[in-house]
N, C-alpha and C positions, 0 to 999 in steps of 0.2 A: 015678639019672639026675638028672644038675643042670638045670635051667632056667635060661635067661638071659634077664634083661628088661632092654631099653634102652627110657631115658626119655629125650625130645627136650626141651632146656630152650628156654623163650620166647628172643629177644635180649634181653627184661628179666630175665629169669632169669639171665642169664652174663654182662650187665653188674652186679647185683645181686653176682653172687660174684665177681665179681672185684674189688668196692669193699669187699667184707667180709673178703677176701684181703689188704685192706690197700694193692691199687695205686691208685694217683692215677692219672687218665687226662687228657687233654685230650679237645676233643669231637672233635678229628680223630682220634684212638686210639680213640673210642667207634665213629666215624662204620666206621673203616678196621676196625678188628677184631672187630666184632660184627655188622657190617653195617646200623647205625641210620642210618634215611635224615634223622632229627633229633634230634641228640641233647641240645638243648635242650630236646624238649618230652620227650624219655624222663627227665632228670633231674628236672623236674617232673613227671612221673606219680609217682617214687617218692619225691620230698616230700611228697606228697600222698598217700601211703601212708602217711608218715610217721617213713621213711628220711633223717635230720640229714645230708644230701648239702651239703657246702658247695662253695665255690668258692674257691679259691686266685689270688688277680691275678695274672699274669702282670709280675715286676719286671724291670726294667733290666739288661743285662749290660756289664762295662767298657767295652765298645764302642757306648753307650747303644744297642744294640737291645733289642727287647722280647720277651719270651721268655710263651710260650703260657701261657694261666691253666688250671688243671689242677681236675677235679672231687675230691673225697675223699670219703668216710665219718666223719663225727666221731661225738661225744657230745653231745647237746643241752645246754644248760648247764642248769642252772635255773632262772634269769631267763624262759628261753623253754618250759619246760617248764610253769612257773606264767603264763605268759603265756596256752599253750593251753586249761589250763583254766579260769582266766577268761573266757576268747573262749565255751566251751562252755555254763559255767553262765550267760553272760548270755543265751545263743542259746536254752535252754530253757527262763528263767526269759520269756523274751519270748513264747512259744506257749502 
């Protein structure tokens, strides 16, 4: 007999995999396809996880409009990785 278990993922859950999938989103593709009623402060939640979410500006098209700035998934570089933990040893060296 097989058992079937479904697991219901958070909308941070299946915006998470969808930026590890490699898509860029805009926050109107977060807001519209995941159902995030903010998708500013969800990209901050998972910075703050500690998820290298950048942001992409939105550049000019021949027609000088402006074309929507789009979230991604990168790699921390290491300026900012050594940044982090500087911030930490000074935060424990202070307590």
């Amino acid at each position: 007999m097989t058992e079937v278990v479904t697991v219901k993922l958070t909308k941070t859950d299946r915006v998470l995999t969808a930026f590890q999938a490699g898509k860029e989103l805009t926050a109107g593709e977060i807001s519209n396809q995941f159902g995030v009623k903010n998708p500013t402060a969800m990209v901050s939640s998972l910075r703050q996880q500690g998820f290298p979410i950048y942001l992409n500006e939105g550049s000019r098209d021949s027609r000088g409009r402006s074309r929507a700035s789009r979230y991604r998934l990168g790699t921390a570089s290491r300026a900012v990785i050594a940044a982090g933990y500087k911030a930490l040893s000074h935060k424990n060296q202070s307590q």
